[in-house]
N, C-alpha and C positions, 0 to 999 in steps of 0.2 A: 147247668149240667147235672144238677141233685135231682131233674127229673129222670135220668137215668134208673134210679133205685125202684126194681120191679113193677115198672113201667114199660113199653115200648116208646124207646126214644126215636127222634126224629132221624131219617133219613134226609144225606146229603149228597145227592149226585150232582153228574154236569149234565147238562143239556145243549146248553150250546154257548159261546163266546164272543161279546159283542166289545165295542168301544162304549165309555159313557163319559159324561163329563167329568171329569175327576182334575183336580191339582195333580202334578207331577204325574208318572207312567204308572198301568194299570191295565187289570184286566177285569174281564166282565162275566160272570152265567148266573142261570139260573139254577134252582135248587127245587129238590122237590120235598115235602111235607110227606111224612108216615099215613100210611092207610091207601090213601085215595090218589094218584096220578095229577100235576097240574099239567097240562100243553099251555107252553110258553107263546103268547101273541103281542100285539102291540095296541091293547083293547078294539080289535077289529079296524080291517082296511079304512072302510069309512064314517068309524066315530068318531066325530070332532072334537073329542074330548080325551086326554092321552098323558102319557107320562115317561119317562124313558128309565122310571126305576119302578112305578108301580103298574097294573095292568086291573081291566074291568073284573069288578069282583062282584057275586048276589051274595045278598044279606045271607043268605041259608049253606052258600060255600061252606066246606069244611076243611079245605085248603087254603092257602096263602100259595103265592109265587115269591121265590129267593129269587135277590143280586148280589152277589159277592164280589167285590171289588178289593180290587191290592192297591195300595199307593205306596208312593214313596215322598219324602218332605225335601229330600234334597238338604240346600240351606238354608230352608226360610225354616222361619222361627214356628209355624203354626203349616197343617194340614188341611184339607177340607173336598169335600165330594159335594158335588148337586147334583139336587133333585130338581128336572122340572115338571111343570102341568102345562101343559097346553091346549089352544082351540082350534087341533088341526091333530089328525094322522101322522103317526108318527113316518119322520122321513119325507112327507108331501106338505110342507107348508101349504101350496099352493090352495089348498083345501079347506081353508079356514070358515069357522063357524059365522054364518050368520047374525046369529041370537049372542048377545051378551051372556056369559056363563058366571054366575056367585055360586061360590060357593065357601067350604072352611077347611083349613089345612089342621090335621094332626100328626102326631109322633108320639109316641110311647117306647120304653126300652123291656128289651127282652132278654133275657139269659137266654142260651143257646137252644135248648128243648123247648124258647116259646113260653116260658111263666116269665107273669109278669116281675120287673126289678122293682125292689124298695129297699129303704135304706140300708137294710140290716142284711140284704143279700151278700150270701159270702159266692165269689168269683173268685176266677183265676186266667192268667192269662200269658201266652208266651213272650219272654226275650228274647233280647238277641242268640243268644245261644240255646234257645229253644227248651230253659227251664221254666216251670209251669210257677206264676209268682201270684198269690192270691191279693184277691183287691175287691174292697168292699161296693153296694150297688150303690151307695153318698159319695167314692169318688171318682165313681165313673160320672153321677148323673152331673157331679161340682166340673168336672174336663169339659161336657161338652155344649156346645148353645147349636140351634139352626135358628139364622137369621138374625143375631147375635139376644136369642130367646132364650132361656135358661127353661130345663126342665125343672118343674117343681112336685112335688107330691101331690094327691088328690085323694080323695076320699078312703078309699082302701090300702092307700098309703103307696103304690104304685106311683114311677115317675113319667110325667107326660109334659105336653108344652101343647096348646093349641093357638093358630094364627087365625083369627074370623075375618069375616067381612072380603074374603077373596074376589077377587073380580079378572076377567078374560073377556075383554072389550071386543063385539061380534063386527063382521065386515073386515079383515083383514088379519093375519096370524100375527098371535102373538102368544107370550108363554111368562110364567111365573117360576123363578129360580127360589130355589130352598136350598143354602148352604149350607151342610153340614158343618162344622168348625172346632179344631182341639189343636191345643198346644203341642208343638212337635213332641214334646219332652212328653206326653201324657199317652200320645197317641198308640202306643203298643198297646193298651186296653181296651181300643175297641176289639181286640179280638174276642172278646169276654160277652160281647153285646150282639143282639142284633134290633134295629131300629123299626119299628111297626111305625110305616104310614096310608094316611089315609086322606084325600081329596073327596070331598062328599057335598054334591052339590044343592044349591037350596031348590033348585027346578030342574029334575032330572030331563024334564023333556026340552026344555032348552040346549040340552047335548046329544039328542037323540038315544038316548038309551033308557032303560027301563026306571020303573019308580023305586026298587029296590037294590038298583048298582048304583056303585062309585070306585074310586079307582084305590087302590090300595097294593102294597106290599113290604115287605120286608127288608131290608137292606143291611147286609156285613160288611165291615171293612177289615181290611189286614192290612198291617207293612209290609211291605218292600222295600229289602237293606238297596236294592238297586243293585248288588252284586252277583257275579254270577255262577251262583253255588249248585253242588251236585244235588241232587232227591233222598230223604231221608224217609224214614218212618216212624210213628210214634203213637202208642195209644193215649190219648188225652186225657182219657178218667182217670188218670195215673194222678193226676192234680188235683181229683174233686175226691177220691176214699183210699185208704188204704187197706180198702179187705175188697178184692177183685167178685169175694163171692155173694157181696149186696149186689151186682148190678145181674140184670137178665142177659145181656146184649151189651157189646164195647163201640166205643166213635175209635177210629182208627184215621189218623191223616197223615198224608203224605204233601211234601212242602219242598220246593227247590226253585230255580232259574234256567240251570244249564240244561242242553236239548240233550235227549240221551233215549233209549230202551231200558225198561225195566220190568221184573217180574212178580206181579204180587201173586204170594202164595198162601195156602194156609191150611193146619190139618185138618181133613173131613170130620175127622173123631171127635173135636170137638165145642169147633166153630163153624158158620157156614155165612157167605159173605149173602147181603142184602139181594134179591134179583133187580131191583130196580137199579142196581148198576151197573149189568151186565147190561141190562134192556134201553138204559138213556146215555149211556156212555158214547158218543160220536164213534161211529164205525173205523172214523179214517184211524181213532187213537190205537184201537186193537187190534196187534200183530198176530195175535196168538191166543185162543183159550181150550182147555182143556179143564178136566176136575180136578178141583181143588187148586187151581191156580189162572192168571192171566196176564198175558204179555202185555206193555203197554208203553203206547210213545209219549213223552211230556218233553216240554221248553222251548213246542215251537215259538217262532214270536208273536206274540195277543193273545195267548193261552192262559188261563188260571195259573198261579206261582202255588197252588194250595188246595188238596181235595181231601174230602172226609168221606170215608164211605163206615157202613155199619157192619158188625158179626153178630150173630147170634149164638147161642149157646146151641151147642149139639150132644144131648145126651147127660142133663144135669151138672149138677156143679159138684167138681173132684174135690174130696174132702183134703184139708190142707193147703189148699190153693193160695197162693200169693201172687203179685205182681212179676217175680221172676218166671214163677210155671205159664203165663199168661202173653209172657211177649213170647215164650216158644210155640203159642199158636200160628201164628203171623209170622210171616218175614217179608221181606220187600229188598230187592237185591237189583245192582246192575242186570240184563240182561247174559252181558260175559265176562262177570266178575268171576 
């Protein structure tokens, strides 16, 4: 989140809402990355080669595609999300590759803006009661393993874990599971993180795709208390400074279960919400828009429990400014409260 500080930070919209594998209940979209627009696909109808959290990316991309996923642990003692890779279309097994597919499985952790974590990264992360609790980037990397792999440090001092010598046996579908894994009791921190992976294969024409793609994305989890709570709002950077007037632009999220209407608002004078999500936000969600504000349904069932949208500053930063003059930008309100 410190890349906030006179920077443009990453936007977070929905695009759209899918199921994926996940331990306990959960929901799914994508996200899109600052600057450039990703269109969300499932690396092409028929390339044999696929993932249902990462999508075909060229080496020269300057976006990533987001999944944000919610869980919940229920009673077990430990949480976890998979990743798969496969040698088939996503959704058509029947379409399995030919050719034997190697290749090598990566993950790297990210703070939320996309730098990379190391030790010494300071984070922060929501409880249950939605106070922001800082936690460093050694124990987020010490929480988590894929595939019971432990991230370790590398050269730059960034935490990564790679699995080599991948294999997807040609002649009939099959798929390689990557499990995410943390202790119930730790798991509130991945909200802190997001997971950069990457499937890169050692014969890219083996999967039919070019010599400079491979499959990659990014992956967020959140909890889910599993109860079914009203929609709140909240500026996040409220946890990473306390002088509102280092940042350019705020992350503002909104977070609940129960199905309801609501109104995001906010003054023209001196914020203006992101357009990308006005433009990727599912039509069916918006009742209502007008300036400086937008009506909006949440808590159908398979919907995101959690959206981050961006403001920008409108007309420099008010001298004196604090956290109190900052949330009277914003409000987010029942529709007939």
């Amino acid at each position: 989140m410190k890349g906030n500080k006179k920077n443009w930070i990453a936007i977070w919209l929905v695009v759209f809402c899918a199921a994926w594998l996940v331990t306990g209940t959960y929901a799914a979209y994508t996200k899109v990355d600052s600057i450039k627009r990703v269109v969300s696909t499932t690396s092409g109808a028929e390339v044999r080669f696929s993932s249902n959290h990462m999508t075909l990316k060229n080496r020269t991309d300057e976006a990533s595609t987001y999944k944000l996923t919610a869980i919940t642990s229920g009673s077990a003692s430990s949480v976890s999300v998979s990743t798969t890779v496969c040698n088939f279309p996503q959704g058509d097994a029947a379409k399995s590759n030919p050719n034997t597919i190697a290749y090598r499985f990566t993950a790297e952790l990210l703070d939320i803006a996309g730098n990379a974590v190391n030790a010494n990264s300071e984070l922060s992360y929501s409880d249950a009661n939605g106070n922001q609790v800082p936690v460093t980037g050694a124990q987020i990397a010490a929480a988590l393993k894929i595939n019971n792999i432990s991230f370790t440090t590398v050269d730059n001092g960034a935490y990564r874990l790679e699995i080599p010598n991948q294999q997807l046996a040609g002649g009939e579908a099959h798929q390689n599971v990557y499990k995410l894994t943390c202790e119930a009791e730790n798991a509130a921190m991945l909200d802190a993180v997001m997971i950069q992976m990457k499937a890169i294969p050692t014969d890219p024409t083996s999967c039919g795709i070019g010599s400079d793609q491979f499959l990659a994305g990014r992956l967020r989890v959140l909890m889910n208390s599993g109860r079914s709570t009203v929609w709140t709002g909240r500026f996040t950077d409220m946890g990473v400074t306390n002088t509102p007037g280092e940042l350019d632009a705020f992350n503002y999220e909104i977070s609940g279960t129960a199905k309801g209407t609501y109104v995001l608002s906010w003054n023209k004078e001196k914020v203006a919400l992101s357009p990308w999500f006005l433009e990727d936000l599912p039509a069916v969600s918006i009742q209502k828009q007008e300036a400086g504000m937008v009506q909006i349904s949440v808590g159908e069932p398979g919907t995101p429990t959690s959206y981050r949208f961006v403001f920008y500053r409108v007309g420099g930063i008010p001298e004196g400014e604090t956290w109190d003059t900052v949330r009277g930008y914003v409000t987010f309100a029942p529709a007939n409260g």
